[in-house]
C-alpha positions as CSV (number, residue, x, y, z in Angstrom):
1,X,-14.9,0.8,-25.1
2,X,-15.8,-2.1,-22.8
3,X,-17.6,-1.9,-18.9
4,X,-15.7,-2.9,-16.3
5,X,-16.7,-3.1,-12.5
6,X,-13.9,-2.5,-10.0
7,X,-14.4,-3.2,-6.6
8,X,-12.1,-2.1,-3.8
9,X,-12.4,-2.0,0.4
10,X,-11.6,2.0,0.2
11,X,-12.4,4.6,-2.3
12,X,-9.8,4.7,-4.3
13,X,-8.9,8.6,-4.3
14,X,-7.2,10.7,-3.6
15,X,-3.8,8.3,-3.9
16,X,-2.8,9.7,-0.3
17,X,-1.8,6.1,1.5
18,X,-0.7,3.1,0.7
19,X,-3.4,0.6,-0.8
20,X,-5.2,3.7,-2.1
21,X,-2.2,4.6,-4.1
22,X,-2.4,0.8,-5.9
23,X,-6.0,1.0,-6.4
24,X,-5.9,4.8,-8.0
25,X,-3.2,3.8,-10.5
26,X,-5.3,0.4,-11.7
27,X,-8.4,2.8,-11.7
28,X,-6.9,5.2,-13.9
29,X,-5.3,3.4,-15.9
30,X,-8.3,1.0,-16.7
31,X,-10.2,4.1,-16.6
32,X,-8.0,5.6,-19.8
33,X,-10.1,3.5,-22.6
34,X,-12.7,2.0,-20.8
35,X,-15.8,3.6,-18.4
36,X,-15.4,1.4,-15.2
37,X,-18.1,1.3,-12.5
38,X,-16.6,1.2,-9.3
39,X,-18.2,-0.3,-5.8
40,X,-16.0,1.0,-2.7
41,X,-16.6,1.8,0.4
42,X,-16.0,4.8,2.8
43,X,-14.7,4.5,6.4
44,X,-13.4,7.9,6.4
45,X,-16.4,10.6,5.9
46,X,-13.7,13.4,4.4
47,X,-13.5,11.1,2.1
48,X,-17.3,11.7,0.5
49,X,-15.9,14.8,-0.9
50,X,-13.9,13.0,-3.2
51,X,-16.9,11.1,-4.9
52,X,-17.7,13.9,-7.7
53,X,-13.9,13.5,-8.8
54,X,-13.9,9.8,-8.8
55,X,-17.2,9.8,-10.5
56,X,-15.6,12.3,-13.3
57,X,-12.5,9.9,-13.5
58,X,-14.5,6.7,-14.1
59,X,-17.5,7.9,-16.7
60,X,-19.2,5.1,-14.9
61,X,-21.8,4.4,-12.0
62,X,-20.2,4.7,-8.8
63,X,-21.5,2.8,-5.3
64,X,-19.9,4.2,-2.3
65,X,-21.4,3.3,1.2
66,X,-20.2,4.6,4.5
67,X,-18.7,2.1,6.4
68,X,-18.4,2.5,10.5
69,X,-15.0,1.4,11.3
70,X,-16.3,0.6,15.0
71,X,-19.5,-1.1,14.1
72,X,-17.8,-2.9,11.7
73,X,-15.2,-4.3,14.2
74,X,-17.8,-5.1,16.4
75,X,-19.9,-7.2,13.6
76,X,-16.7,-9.2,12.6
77,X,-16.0,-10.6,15.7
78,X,-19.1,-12.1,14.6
79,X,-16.9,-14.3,12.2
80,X,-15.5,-15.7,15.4
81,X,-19.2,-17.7,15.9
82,X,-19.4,-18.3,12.6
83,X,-16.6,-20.1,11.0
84,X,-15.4,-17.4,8.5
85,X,-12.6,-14.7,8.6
86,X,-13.1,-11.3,10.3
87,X,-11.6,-9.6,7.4
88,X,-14.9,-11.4,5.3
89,X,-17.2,-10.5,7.7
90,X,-16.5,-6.9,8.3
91,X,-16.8,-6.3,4.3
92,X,-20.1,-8.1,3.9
93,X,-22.7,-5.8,2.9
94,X,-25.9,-6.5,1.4
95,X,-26.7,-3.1,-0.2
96,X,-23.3,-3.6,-2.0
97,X,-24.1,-7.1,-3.1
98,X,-27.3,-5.7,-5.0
99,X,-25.8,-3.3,-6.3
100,X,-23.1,-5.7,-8.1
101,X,-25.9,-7.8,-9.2
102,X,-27.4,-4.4,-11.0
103,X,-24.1,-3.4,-12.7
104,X,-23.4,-6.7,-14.0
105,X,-26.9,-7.0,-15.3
106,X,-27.4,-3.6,-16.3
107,X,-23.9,-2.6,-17.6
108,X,-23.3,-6.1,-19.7
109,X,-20.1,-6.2,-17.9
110,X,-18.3,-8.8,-18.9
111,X,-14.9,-8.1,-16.9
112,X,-14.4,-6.7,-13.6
113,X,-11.2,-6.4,-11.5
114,X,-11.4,-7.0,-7.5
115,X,-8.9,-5.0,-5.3
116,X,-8.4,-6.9,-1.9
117,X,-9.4,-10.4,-0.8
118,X,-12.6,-8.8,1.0
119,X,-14.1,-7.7,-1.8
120,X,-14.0,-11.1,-4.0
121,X,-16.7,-12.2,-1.9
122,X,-19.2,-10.5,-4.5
123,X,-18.3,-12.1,-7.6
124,X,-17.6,-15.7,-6.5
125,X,-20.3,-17.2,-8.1
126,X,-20.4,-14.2,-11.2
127,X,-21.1,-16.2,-14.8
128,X,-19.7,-15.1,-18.0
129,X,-17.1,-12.5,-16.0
130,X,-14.1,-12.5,-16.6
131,X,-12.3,-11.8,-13.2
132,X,-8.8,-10.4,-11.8
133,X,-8.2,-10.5,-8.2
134,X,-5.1,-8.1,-7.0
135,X,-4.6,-10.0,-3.9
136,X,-1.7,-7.0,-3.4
137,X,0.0,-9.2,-0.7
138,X,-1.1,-12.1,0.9
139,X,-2.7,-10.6,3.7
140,X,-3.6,-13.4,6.2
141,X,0.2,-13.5,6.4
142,X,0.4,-10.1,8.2
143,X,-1.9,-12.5,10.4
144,X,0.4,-14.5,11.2
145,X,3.3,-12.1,11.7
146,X,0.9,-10.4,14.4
147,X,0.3,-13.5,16.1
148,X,4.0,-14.3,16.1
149,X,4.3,-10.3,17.7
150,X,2.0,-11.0,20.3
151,X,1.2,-12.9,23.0
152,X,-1.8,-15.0,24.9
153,X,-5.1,-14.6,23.6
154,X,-4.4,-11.9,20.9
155,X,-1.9,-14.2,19.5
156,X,-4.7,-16.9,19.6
157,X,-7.2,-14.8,17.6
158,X,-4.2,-13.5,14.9
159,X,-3.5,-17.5,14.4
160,X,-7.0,-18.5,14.0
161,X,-7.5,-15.0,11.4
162,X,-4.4,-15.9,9.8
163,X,-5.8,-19.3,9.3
164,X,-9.8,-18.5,8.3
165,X,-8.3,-15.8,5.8
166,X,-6.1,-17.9,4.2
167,X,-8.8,-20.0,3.2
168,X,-10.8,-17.6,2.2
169,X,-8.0,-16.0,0.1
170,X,-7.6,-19.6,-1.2
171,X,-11.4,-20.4,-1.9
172,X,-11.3,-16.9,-3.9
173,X,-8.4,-17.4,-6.0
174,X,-9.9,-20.4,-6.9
175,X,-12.7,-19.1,-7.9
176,X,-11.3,-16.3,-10.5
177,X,-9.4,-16.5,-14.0
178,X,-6.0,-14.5,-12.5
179,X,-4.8,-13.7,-9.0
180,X,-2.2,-11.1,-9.1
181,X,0.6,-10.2,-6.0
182,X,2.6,-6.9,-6.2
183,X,5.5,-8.6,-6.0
184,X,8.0,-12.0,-7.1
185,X,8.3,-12.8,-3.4
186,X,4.7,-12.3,-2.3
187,X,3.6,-14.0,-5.5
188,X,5.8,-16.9,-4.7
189,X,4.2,-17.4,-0.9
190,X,1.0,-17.3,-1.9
191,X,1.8,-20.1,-4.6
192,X,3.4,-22.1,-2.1
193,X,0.1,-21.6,0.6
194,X,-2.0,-22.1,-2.5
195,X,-0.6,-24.9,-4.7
196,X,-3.8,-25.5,-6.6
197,X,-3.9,-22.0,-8.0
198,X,-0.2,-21.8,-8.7
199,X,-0.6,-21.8,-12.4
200,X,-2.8,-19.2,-12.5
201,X,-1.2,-16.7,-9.8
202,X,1.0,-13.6,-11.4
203,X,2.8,-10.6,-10.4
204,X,1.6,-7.0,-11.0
205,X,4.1,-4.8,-9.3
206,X,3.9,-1.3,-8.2
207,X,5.1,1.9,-9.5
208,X,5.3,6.0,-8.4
209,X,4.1,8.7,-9.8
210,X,7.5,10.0,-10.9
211,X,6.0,13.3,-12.1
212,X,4.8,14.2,-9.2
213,X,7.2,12.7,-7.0
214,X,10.1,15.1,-8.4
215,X,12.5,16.6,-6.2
216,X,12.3,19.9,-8.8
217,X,8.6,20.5,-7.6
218,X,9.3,20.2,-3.8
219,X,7.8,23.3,-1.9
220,X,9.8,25.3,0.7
221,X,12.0,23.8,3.2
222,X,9.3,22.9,6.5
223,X,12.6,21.9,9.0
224,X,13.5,26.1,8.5
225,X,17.3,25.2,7.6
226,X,17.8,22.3,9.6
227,X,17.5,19.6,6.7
228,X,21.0,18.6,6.9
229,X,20.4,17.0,10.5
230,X,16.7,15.4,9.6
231,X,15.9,12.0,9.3
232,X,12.2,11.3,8.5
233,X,9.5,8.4,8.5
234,X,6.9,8.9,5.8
235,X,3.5,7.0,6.3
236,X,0.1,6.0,7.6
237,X,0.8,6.4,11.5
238,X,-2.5,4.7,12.3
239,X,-1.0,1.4,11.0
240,X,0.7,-0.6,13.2
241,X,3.4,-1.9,11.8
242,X,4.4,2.2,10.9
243,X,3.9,3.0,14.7
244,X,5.9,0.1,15.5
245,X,8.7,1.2,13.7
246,X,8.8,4.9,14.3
247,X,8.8,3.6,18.2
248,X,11.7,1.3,17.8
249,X,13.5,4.0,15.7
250,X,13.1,6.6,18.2
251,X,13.8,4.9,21.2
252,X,16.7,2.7,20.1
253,X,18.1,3.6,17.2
254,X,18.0,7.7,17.6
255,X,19.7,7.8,20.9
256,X,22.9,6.5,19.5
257,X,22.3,8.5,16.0
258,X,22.6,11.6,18.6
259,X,25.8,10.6,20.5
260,X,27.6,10.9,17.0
261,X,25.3,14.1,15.6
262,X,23.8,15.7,18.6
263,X,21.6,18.4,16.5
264,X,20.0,15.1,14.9
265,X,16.1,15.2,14.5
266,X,13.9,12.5,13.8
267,X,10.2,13.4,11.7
268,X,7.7,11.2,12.0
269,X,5.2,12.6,8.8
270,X,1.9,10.9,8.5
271,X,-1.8,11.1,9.4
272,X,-3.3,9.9,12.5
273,X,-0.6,9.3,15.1
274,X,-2.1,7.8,18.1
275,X,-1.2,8.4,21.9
276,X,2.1,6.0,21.8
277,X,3.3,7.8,18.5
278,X,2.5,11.5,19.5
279,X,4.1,10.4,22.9
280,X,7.5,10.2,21.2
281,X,7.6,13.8,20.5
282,X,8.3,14.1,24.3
283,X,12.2,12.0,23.6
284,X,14.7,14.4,22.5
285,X,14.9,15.0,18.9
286,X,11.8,13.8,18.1
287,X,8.6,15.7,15.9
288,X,5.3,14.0,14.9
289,X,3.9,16.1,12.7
290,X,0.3,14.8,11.8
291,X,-1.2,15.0,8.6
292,X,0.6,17.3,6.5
293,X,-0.5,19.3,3.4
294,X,2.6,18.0,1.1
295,X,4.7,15.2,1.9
296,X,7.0,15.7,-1.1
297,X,8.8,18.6,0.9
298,X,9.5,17.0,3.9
299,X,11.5,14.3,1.8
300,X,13.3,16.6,-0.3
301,X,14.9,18.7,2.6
302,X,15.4,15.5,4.5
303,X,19.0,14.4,4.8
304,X,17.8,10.7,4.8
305,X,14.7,8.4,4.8
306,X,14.4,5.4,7.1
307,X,11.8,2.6,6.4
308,X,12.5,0.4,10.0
309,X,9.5,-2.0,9.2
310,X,9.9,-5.3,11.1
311,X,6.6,-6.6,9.9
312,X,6.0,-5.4,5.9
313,X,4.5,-7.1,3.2
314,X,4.8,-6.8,-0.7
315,X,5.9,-3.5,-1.8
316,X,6.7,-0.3,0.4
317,X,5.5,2.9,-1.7
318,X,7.1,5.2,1.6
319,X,10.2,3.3,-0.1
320,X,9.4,4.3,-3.7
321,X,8.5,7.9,-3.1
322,X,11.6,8.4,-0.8
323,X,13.8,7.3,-3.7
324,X,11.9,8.9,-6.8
325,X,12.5,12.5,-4.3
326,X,16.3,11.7,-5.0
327,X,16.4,10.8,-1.2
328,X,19.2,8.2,0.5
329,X,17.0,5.7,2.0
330,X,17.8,3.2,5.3
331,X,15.4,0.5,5.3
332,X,15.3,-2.8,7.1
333,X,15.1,-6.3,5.2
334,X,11.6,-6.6,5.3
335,X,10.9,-2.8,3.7
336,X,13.2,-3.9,0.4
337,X,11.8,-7.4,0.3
338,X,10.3,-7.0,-3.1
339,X,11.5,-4.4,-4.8
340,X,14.0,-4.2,-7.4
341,X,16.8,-2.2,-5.8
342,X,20.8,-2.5,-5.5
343,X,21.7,-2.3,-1.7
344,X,24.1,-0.6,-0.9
345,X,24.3,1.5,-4.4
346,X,20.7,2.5,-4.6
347,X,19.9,2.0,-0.5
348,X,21.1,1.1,2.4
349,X,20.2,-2.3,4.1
350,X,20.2,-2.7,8.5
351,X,18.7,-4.8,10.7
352,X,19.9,-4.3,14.1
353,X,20.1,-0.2,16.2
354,X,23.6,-0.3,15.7
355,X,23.5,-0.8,11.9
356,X,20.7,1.6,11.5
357,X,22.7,4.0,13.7
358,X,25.8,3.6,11.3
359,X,24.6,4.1,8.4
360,X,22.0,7.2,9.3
361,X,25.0,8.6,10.6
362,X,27.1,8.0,7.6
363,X,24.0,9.7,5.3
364,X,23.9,12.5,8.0
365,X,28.2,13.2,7.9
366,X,27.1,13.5,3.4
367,X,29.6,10.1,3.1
368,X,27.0,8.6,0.7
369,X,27.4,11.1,-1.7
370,X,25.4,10.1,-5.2
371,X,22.9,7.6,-3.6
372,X,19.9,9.9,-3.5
373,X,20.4,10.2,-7.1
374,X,20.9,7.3,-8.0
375,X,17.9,6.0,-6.1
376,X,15.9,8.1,-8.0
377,X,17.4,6.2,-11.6
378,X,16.5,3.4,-10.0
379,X,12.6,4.4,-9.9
380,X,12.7,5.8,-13.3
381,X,14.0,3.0,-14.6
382,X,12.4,0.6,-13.2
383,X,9.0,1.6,-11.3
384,X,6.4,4.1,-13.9
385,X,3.4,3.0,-13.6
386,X,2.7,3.1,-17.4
387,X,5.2,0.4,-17.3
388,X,3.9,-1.8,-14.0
389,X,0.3,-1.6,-15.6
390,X,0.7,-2.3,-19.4
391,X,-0.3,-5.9,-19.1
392,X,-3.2,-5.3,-17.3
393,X,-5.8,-5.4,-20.5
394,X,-4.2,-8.7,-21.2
395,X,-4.8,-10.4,-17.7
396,X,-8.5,-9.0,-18.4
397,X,-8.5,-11.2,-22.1
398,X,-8.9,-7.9,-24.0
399,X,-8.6,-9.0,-28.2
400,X,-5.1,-7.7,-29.2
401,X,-5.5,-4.4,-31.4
402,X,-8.8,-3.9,-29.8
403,X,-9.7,0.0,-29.0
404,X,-9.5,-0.7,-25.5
405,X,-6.5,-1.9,-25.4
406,X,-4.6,0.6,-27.0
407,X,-2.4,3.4,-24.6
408,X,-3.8,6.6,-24.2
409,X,-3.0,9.7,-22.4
410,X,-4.3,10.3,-18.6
């Protein structure tokens, strides 16, 4: 059994969003054979509850520090005076620093695996570690997307972040053994914006929990019979590319899903809406539903899943999780960008209203018959995590045959 020190920007549990979904899977699956000592941080205080489980996952020491999303905002604009990327900034943390010192010293850890640019900061200058970085997507290109979405002095500040964290995401990658992108496409950018790394930059790709994500184990019915009209949105609603979407779905696109199936209702299912999403359950047709205690049921009695992102990087798990509930999915380009998925036999591909319209409408009139199923032999196939992860003791130079090495059970 070997130490390992993870680090990661969130505590990683339970796997209820996005990035906490990634970093869960890596943690348990590096947590099978080895006792891993994990330095996180909390923005969310329901999330302190979570700490005995983690700690029972791990077998190791666990750091966990509250963060203040607000104060923390405030002290990264302090990157602005200084030359480096808010995204560094609003992670530094000296109490976390010493406490990476400790483990490594301490622990004899020899390996360690860093989820998220933010967190590299702590073991740039680490000796006789053995480092992966899971980059996930390249994230000072969301930057740039942003800038590109705005206008006048936002747009100034998302170019000059796009620009700081690029470097930074640069400086690290150089800095470590491996760099790792959830994707072929995203691991391809960041080769291209970081040519001196390109040899040592690789692809560790998602998966689902297809177990749990099982159309068998859905609960009851929450649309009370009116499945056969629903289309739903599945995500993070305090994000803003999610928000975005749901808004352009629901102003543009549902309108003209209506005119063809007037009992049509649109779902928006996620935690922390903000005023412009909760305002949307004012258009006709419309529910935003807030956190909910299962999300599994509100895909299976769905008639279809839509993923409208205009701005998405790497892999979409709301895409994953749709498919592996046996659901026909709508996405746009940018939601499918990554994954390995047959459009139009496994999902549906639109860009424009009037494409998302059509086909919504087609899923809605049952003339896709088969897809939901055989989106969900597409993530068996192709998405387990058992699968995505298996390489992972190699990136970390684990001996072949070694103990920790070997697969166990969860």
């Amino acid at each position: 059994m070997h130490d390992i020190l993870f680090l990661a920007h969130r505590l990683p549990f339970p796997p209820d969003k996005g990035d906490k979904i990634r970093s869960y899977h890596l943690l348990r699956q590096l947590a099978r054979t080895h006792r891993v000592h994990v330095g996180t941080f909390i923005d969310d205080p329901d999330d302190l509850r979570h700490l005995p489980a983690l700690r029972e996952l791990t077998g190791g020491d666990v750091y966990a520090p509250q963060l203040s999303p607000r104060w923390s905002r405030l002290r990264s604009l302090g990157g602005v005076l200084t030359g480096r990327s808010c995204t560094e900034v609003y992670y530094a943390h000296r109490g976390m620093a010493a406490w990476v010192q400790r483990v490594l010293w301490a622990r004899s850890v020899s390996r360690a695996v860093v989820f998220s640019a933010a967190m590299a900061q702590y073991l740039a200058r680490a000796r006789g570690v053995r480092r992966v970085l899971d980059l996930v997507d390249v994230d000072s290109e969301k930057w740039r997307e942003y800038a590109r979405a705005r206008r006048g002095p936002a747009a100034a500040f998302y170019r000059r972040e796009a620009d700081l964290l690029l470097a930074f995401e640069r400086g690290m990658a150089a800095r470590f053994e491996t760099t790792v992108l959830v994707s072929a496409p995203e691991a391809a950018l960041f080769r291209q914006r970081a040519p001196e790394v390109a040899g040592r930059v690789g692809v560790l790709g998602n998966g689902v929990d297809t177990a749990f994500f099982d159309p068998a184990q859905a609960g009851a019915d929450p649309y009370a019979g009116r499945g056969r009209q629903v289309v739903v949105f599945t995500g993070a609603m305090d994000y803003w590319p999610n928000a975005q979407a749901v808004t352009w779905f629901a102003e543009a696109v549902l309108p003209q899903v209506r005119a063809a199936v007037p009992q049509a209702q649109f779902y928006v299912v996620g935690r922390n809406p903000g005023r412009g999403v909760r305002h949307l359950s004012n258009c006709p047709g419309v529910t935003v539903t807030g956190t909910v205690p299962d999300v599994r049921q509100y895909l299976k009695h769905a008639a279809v899943a839509v993923a409208p992102l205009k701005l998405a990087r790497g892999v979409q798990n709301k895409v994953l999780e749709a498919m592996a509930m046996a659901r026909p999915v709508v996405a746009s380009p940018q939601a499918l960008e990554g994954l390995s998925v047959t459009v139009p036999d496994e999902a549906l591909a639109a860009e424009d209203a009037a494409a998302f319209a059509e086909q919504v409408v087609a899923c809605l009139g049952g003339n896709r018959p088969g897809l939901g199923d055989a989106a969900r032999r597409a993530v068996l196939r192709e998405y387990s995590w058992d699968a995505r992860l298996r390489e992972l003791d190699d990136l970390l130079g684990l001996p072949a045959g070694s103990p920790a090495s070997a697969s166990a059970a969860p």
